[in-house]
N, C-alpha and C positions, 0 to 999 in steps of 0.2 A: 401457449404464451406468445403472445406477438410484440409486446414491449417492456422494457426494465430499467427502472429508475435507478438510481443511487444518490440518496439524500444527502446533501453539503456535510452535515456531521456525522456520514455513515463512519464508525473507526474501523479499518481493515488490521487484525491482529495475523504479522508476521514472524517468524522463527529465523534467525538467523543465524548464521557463522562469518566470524573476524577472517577477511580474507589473508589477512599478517599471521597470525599465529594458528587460526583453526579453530580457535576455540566457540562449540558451539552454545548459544546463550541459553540457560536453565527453562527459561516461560515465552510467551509470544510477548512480543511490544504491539501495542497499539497505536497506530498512526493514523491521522484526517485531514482533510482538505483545510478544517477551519483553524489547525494547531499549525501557529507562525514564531520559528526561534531565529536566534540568528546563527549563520552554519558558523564554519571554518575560515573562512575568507569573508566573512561578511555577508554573504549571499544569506535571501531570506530561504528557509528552509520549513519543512514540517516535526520536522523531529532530529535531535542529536544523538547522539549516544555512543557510550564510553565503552570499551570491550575490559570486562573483568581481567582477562586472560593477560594483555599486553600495554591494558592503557590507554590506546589510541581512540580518538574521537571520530565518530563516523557520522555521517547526515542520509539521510530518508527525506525524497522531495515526491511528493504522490500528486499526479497531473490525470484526476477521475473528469471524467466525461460528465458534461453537461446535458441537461435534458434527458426525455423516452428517447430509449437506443432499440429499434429493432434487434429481436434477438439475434437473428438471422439474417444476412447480407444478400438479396435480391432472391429468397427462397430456398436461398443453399443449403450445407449441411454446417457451412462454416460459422465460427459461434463470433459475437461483436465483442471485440475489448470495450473493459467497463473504467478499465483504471491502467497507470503505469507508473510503477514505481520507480525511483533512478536511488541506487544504492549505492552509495559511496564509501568502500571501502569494508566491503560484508555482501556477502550474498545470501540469498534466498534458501532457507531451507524448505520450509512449508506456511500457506498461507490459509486461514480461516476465517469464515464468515458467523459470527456469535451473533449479531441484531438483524434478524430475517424482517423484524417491521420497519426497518432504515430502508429497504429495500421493494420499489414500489414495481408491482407486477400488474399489467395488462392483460386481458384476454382480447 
């Protein structure tokens, strides 16, 4: 594999936990480039979301890489970031890739 895409509406499904309470969320949420709400402050965001546990409303801002990204950085072992989520008030538990055709591979 020498290069990897990632399609505008790829949706990245993440697992998280309420960093206030703890409480970790039942299912992944789905989040994409192309889904626009408005946050907490006004800021445009990709995703909101309410923590069962405590209440509080937390925002998901996902900043994926444009274009074929070499897998690999000048031949290294080192792998390219594709994506970077900025989680606002919830961290990461585990993150899953479900649409492998969003997802365009080079040989």
């Amino acid at each position: 594999v020498a290069k990897i895409k990632v399609n505008p509406d790829h949706v990245f499904f993440i697992k998280l936990r309420c960093t206030n309470c703890h409480e970790e969320a039942p299912n992944a949420v789905g989040v994409s480039r192309e889904m626009q709400v408005e946050g907490i402050r006004g800021a445009s965001v990709n995703l909101q979301i309410k923590c069962k546990g405590c209440g509080r409303s937390h925002d998901i801002s996902l900043d994926a890489e444009e274009g074929a990204l070499p897998c690999w950085q000048d031949g290294g072992d080192d792998f390219q970031r594709i994506c970077t989520f900025e989680l606002r008030g919830m961290d990461p538990v585990s993150c899953r890739y479900l649409q492998p055709a969003s997802i365009q591979i080079s040989v």
